[in-house]
C-alpha positions in Angstrom: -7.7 8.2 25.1 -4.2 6.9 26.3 -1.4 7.4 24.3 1.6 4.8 24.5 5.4 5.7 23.1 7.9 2.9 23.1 11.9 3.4 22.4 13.0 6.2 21.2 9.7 8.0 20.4 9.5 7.6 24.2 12.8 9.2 24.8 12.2 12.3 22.0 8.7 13.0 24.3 10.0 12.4 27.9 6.8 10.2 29.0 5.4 7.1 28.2 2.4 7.4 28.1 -0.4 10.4 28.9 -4.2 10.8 28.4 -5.0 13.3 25.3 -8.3 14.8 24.9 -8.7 15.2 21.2 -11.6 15.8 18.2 -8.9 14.4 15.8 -11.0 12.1 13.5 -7.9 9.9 11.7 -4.5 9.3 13.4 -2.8 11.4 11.3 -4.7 14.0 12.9 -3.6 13.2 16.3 -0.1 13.3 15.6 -0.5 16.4 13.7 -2.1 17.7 16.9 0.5 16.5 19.4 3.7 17.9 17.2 1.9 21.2 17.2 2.4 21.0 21.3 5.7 21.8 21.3 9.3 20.9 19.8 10.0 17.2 21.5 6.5 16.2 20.0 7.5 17.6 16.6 11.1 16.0 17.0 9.3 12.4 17.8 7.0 12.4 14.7 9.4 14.7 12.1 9.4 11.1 10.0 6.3 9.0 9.9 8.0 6.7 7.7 9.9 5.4 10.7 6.8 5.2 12.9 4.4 2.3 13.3 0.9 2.6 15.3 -1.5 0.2 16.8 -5.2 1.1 17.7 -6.0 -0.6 20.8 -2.9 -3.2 20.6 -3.6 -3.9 16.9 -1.4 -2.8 14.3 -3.0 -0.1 12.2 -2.2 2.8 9.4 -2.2 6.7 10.0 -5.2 7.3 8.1 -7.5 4.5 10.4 -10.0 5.9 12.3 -10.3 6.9 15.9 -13.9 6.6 17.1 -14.2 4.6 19.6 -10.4 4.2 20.0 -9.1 4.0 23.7 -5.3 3.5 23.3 -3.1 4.5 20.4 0.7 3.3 20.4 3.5 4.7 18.5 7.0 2.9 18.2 9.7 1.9 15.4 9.4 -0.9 13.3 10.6 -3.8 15.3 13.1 -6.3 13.8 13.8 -9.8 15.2 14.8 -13.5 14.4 
């Protein structure tokens, strides 16, 4: 599946975006798989409570699912007016 950042979960990482392989069944799963990689990763997700996700460009909660998933974002909460 792809695997989007955006701000500064994007800057903690260094990429964008990459292609993970992965048997992680929830999302929670996947991030505890990618900030076991290495230090950045862990840095990025250290505090899910300032992380939002979307499952294929809808807006979604750490426990969902991933079958059948083909993109996961991760980014702050956005604020606007």
């Amino acid at each position: 599946m792809d695997v989007l950042y955006f701000a500064w979960v994007r800057e903690r990482i260094g990429l964008p975006r990459e292609r993970v392989q992965t048997d992680a069944a929830t999302v929670a799963d996947l991030v505890a798989e990618l900030a076991a990689r290495e230090d950045r990763y862990a840095a990025a997700f250290a505090d899910l409570s300032a992380l939002r996700v979307a499952l294929d460009q809808e807006l979604s909660g750490f426990d969902a699912p991933l079958a059948g998933v083909r993109e996961v974002a991760f980014f702050p909460p956005m604020t606007g007016g």
